[in-house]
NUMI-906142 format. One record per residue (C-alpha): residue in three letters; x, y, z. Coordinates in nm, 2 decimals, decimal comma. Last residue first. Layout:
BEGIN
+-----+--------+--------+--------+
!  aa !     px !     py !     pz !
+-----+--------+--------+--------+
! ALA !      X !      Y !      Z !
...
+-----+--------+--------+--------+
//
This chain:
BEGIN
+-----+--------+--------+--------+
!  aa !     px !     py !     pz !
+-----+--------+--------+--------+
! UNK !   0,02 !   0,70 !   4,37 !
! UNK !   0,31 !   0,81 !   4,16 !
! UNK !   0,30 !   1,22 !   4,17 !
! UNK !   0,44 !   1,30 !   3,81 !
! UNK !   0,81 !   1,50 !   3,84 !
! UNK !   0,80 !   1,86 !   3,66 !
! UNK !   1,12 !   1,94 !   3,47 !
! UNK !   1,24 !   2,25 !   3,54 !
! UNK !   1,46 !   2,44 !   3,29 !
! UNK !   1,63 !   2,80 !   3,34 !
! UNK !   1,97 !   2,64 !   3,49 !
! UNK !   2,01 !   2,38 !   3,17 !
! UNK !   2,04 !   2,67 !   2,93 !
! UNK !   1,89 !   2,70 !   2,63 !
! UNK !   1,98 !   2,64 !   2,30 !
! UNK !   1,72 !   2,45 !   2,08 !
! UNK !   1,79 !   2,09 !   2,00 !
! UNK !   1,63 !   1,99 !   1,69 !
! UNK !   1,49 !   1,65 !   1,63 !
! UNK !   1,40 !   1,49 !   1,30 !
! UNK !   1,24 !   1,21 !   1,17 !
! UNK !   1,04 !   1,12 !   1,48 !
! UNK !   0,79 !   0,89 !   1,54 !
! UNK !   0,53 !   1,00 !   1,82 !
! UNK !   0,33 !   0,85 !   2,09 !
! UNK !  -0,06 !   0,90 !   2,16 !
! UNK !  -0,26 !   0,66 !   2,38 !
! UNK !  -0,50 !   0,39 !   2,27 !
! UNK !  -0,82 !   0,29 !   2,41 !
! UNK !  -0,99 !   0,01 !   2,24 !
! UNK !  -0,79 !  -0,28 !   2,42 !
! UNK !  -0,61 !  -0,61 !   2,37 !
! UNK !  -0,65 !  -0,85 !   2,65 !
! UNK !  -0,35 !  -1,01 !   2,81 !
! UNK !  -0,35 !  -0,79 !   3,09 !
! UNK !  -0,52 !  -0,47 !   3,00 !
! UNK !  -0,32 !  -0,29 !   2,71 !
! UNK !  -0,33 !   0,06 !   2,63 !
! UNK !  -0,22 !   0,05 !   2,27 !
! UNK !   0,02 !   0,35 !   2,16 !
! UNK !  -0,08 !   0,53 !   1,91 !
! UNK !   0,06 !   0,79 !   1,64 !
! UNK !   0,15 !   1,13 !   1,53 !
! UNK !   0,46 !   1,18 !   1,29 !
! UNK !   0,76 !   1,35 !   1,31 !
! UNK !   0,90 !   1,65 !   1,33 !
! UNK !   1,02 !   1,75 !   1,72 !
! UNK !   1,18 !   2,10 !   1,81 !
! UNK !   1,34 !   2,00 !   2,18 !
! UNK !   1,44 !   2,17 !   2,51 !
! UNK !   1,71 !   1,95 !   2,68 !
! UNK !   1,64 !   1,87 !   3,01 !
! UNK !   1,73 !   1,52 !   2,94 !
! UNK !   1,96 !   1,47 !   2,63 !
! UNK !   1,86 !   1,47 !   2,30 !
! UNK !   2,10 !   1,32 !   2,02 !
! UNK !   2,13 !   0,95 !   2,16 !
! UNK !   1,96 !   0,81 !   1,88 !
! UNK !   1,87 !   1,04 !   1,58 !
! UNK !   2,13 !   0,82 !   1,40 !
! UNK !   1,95 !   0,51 !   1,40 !
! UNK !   1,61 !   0,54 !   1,52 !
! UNK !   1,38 !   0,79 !   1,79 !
! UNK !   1,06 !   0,74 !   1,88 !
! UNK !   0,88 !   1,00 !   2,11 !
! UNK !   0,67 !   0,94 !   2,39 !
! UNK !   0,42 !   1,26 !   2,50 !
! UNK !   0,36 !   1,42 !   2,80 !
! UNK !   0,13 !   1,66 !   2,96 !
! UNK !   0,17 !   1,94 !   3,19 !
! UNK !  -0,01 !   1,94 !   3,51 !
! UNK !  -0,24 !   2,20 !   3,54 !
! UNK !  -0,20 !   2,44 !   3,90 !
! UNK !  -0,31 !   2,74 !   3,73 !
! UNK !  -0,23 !   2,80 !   3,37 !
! UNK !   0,03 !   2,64 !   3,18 !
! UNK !   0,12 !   2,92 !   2,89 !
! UNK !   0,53 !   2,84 !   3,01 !
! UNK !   0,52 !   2,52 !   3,14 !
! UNK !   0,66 !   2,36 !   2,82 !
! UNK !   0,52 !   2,03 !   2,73 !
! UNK !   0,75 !   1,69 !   2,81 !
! UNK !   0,88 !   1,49 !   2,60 !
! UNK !   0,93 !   1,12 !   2,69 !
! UNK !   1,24 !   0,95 !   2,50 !
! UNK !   1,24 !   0,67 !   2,35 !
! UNK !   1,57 !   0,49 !   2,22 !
! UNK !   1,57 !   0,22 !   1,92 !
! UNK !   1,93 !   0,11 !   1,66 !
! UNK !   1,91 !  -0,11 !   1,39 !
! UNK !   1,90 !  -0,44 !   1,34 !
! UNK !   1,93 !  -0,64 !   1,04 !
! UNK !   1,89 !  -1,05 !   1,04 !
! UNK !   2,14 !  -1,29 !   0,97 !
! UNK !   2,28 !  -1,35 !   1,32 !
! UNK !   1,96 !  -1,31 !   1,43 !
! UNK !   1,81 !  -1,59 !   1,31 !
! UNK !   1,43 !  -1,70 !   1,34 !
! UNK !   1,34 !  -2,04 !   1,32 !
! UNK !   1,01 !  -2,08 !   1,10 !
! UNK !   0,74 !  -2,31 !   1,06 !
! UNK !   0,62 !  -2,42 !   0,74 !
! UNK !   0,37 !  -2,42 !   0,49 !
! UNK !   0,48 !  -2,44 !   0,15 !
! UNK !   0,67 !  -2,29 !  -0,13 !
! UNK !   1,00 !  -2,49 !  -0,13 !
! UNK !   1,25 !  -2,17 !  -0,10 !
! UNK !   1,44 !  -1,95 !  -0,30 !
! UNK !   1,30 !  -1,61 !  -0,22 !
! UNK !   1,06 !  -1,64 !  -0,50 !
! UNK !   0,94 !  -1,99 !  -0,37 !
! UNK !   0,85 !  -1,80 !  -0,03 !
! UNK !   0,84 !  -2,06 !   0,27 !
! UNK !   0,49 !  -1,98 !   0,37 !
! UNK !   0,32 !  -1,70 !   0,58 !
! UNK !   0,64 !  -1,57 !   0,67 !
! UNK !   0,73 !  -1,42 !   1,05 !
! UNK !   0,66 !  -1,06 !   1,15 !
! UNK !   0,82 !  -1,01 !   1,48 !
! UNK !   0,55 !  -0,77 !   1,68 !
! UNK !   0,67 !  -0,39 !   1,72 !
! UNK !   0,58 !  -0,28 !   1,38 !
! UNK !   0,75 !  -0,20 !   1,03 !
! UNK !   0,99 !  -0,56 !   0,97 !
! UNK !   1,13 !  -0,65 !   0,65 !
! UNK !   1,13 !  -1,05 !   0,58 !
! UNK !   1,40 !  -1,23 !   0,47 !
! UNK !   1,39 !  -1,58 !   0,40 !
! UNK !   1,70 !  -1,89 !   0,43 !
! UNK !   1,60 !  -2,21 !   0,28 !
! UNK !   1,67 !  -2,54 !   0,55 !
! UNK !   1,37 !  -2,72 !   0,32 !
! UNK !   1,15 !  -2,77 !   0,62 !
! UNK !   1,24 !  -2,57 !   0,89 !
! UNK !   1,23 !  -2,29 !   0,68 !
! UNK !   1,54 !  -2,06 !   0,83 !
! UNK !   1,43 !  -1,66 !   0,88 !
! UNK !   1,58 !  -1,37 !   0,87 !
! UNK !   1,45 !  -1,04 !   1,00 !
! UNK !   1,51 !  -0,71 !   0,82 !
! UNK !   1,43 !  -0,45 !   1,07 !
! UNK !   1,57 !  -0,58 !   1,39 !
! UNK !   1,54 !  -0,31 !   1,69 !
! UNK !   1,82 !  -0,28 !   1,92 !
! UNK !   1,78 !  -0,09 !   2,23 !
! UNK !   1,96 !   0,26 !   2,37 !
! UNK !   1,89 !   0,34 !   2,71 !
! UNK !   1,56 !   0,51 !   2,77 !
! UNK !   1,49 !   0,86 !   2,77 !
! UNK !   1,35 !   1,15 !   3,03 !
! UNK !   1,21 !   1,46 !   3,05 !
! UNK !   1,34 !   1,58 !   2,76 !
! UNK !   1,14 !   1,94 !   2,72 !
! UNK !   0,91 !   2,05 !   2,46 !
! UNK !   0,81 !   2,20 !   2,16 !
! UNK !   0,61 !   1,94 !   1,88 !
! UNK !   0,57 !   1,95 !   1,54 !
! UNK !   0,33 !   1,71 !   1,36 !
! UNK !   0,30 !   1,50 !   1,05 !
! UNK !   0,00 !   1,29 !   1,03 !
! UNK !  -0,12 !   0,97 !   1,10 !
! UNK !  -0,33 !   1,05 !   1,38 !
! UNK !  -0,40 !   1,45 !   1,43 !
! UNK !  -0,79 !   1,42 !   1,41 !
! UNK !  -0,73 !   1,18 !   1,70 !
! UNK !  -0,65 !   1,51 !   1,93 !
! UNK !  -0,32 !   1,66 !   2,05 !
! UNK !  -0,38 !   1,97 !   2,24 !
! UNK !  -0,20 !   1,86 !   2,54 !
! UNK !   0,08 !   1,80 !   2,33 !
! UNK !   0,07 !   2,14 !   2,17 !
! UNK !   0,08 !   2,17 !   1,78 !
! UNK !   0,27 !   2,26 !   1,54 !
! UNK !   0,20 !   2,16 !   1,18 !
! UNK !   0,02 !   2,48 !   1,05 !
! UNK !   0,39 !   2,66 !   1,17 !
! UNK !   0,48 !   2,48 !   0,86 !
! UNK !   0,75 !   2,21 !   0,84 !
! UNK !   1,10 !   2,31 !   0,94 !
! UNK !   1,26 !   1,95 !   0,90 !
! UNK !   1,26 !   1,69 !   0,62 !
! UNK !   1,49 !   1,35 !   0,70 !
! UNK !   1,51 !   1,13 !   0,42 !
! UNK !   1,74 !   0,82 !   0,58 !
! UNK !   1,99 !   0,68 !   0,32 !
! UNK !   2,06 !   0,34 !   0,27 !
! UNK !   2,35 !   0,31 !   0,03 !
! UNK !   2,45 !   0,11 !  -0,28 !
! UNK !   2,82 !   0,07 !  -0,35 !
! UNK !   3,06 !   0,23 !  -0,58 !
! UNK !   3,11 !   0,58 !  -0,41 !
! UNK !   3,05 !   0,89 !  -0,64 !
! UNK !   2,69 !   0,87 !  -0,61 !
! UNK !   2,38 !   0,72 !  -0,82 !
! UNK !   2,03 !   0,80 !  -0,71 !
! UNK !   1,82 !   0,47 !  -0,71 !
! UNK !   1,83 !   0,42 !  -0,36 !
! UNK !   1,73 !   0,77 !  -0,24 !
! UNK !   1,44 !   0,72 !  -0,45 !
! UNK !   1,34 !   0,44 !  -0,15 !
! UNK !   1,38 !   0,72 !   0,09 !
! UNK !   1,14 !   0,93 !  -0,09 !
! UNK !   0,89 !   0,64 !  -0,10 !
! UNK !   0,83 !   0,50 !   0,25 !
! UNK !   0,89 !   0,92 !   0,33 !
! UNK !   0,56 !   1,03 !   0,14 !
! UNK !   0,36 !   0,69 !   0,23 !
! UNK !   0,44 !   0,74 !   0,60 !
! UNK !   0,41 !   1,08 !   0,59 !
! UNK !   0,02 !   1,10 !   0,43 !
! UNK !  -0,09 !   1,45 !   0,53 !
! UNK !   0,21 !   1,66 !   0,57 !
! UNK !   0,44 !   1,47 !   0,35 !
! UNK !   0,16 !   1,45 !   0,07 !
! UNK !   0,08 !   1,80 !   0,07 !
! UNK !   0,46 !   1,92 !   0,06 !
! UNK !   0,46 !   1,59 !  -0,24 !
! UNK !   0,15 !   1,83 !  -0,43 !
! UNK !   0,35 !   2,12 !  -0,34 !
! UNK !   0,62 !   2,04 !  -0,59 !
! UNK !   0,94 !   2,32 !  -0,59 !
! UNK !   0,81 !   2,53 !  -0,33 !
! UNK !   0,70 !   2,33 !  -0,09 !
! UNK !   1,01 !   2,09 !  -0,11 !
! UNK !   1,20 !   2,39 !  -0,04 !
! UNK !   1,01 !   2,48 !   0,25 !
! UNK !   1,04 !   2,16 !   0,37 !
! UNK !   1,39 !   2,23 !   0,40 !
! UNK !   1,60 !   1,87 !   0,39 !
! UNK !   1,84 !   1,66 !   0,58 !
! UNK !   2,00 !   1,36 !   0,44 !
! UNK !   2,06 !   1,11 !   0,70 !
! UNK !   2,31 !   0,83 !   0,70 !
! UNK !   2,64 !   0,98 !   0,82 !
! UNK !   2,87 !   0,74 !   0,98 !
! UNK !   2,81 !   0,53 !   0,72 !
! UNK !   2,84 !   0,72 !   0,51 !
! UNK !   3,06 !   1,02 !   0,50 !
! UNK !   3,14 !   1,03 !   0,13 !
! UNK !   2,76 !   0,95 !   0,07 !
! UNK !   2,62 !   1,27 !   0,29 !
! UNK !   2,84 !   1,50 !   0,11 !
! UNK !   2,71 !   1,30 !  -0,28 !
! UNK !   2,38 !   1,37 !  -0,12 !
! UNK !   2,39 !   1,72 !  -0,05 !
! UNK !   2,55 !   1,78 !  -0,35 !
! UNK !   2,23 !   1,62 !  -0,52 !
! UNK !   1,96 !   1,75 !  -0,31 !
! UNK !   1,80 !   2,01 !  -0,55 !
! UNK !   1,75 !   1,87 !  -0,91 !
! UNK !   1,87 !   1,52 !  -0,83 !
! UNK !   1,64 !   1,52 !  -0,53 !
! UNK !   1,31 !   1,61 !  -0,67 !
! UNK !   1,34 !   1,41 !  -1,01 !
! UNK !   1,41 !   1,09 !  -0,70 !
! UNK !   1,08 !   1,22 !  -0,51 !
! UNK !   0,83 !   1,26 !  -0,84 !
! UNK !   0,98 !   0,90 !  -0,98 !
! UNK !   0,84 !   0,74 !  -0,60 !
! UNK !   0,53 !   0,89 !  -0,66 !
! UNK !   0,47 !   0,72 !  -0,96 !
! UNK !   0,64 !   0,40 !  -0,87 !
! UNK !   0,41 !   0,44 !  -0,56 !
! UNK !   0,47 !   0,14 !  -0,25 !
! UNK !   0,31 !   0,25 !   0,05 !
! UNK !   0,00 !   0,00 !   0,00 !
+-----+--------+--------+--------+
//
């Protein structure tokens, strides 16, 4: 369903006609350097229908931008994985956490806030491989969620017998990539009364790991999505918002002016 040739041509004439320095800058440093960073208000300009897309469809518009990334040719020989990475979206983007509503689900958003606290840094496996434990053929199977996605037969395309199997998963083979949340926090300033301030937890992968600290004051872009509120073993209806970031800005501000407000644990 995210897969547009179409769209996917629009993206790649888009970068070799504006990114294409960048890109040959961000190849020569690869791997250490992975992200290519881009205006929105350039992309805006140049093809509004994909500013459109970005803002209202992200996963589709970035699914497909970084996969045009592929197909660009640099000055190193081999093929690289470059993460598309737009920043400065429209002021029409920004929104408060405790004004985040289900009308903002699957959409970009920009967020203001303070770290209030991160994780340590996890491993998450995005291209799993899997051993057919009938015919011993190895499959690989690209992972989006937080559930292991397994195959639904042993994949005759992928060189295997084609039929029903079970599966032993190997991590030696697979991909990983790096995982940290962090919980953001809203600014107090524009609190009125005695409200709490509300919170909001943020994914970050790969290189955007490790690059907010807490009490840092953050510029999120990324987009709006749901947690699962789980009771027990039973799945639920009520879901709470979390966020995927593609970029993070860290604004300068000094640590002696921030206050992070602790929750009351009953």
């Amino acid at each position: 369903m995210l897969r547009d040739d179409r769209l996917r041509e629009a993206w790649k004439d888009f970068f070799e006609d504006y990114c294409k320095s960048d890109i040959e800058n961000v190849a020569l440093s690869y791997p250490e350097k992975c992200s290519l960073d881009v205006d929105f208000s350039v992309i805006d300009k140049v093809n509004i229908d994909l500013a459109r897309l970005l803002i209202n469809h992200p996963y589709k518009a970035i699914f497909n931008a970084e996969e045009s990334l592929k197909d660009i040719d640099t000055a190193i020989p081999n093929k690289i994985k470059l993460y598309f990475r737009p920043y400065n979206l429209p002021d029409t983007c920004r929104v408060d956490i405790s004004k985040i509503r289900a009308k903002h689900f699957g959409k970009s958003v920009v967020i203001d806030g303070l770290v209030e606290q991160r994780t340590n840094v996890m491993q998450k496996v995005k291209d799993a491989a899997f051993e057919c434990q009938t015919c011993g053929a190895t499959l690989n199977i690209e992972q989006d969620g937080d559930i292991l996605t397994k195959p639904l037969e042993c994949y005759e395309k992928q060189g295997g017998c084609g039929r029903t199997s079970s599966f032993k998963f190997l991590p030696d083979l697979s991909q990983f990539i790096d995982l940290q949340k962090m919980q953001v926090q809203e600014n107090l300033e524009g609190l009125q009364g005695g409200k709490q301030p509300e919170r909001i937890m943020v994914y970050l992968e790969d290189d955007l790991v490790g690059k907010a600290r807490k009490g840092d004051r953050v510029i999120v872009n990324g987009i709006l999505d749901w947690m699962e509120m789980r009771c027990g073993s039973k799945r639920s209806t009520t879901f709470d918002k979390s966020m995927v970031a593609y970029s993070v800005e860290i604004k300068k501000t000094a640590h002696a002016d921030i206050s992070i407000i602790e929750r009351n644990e009953k």
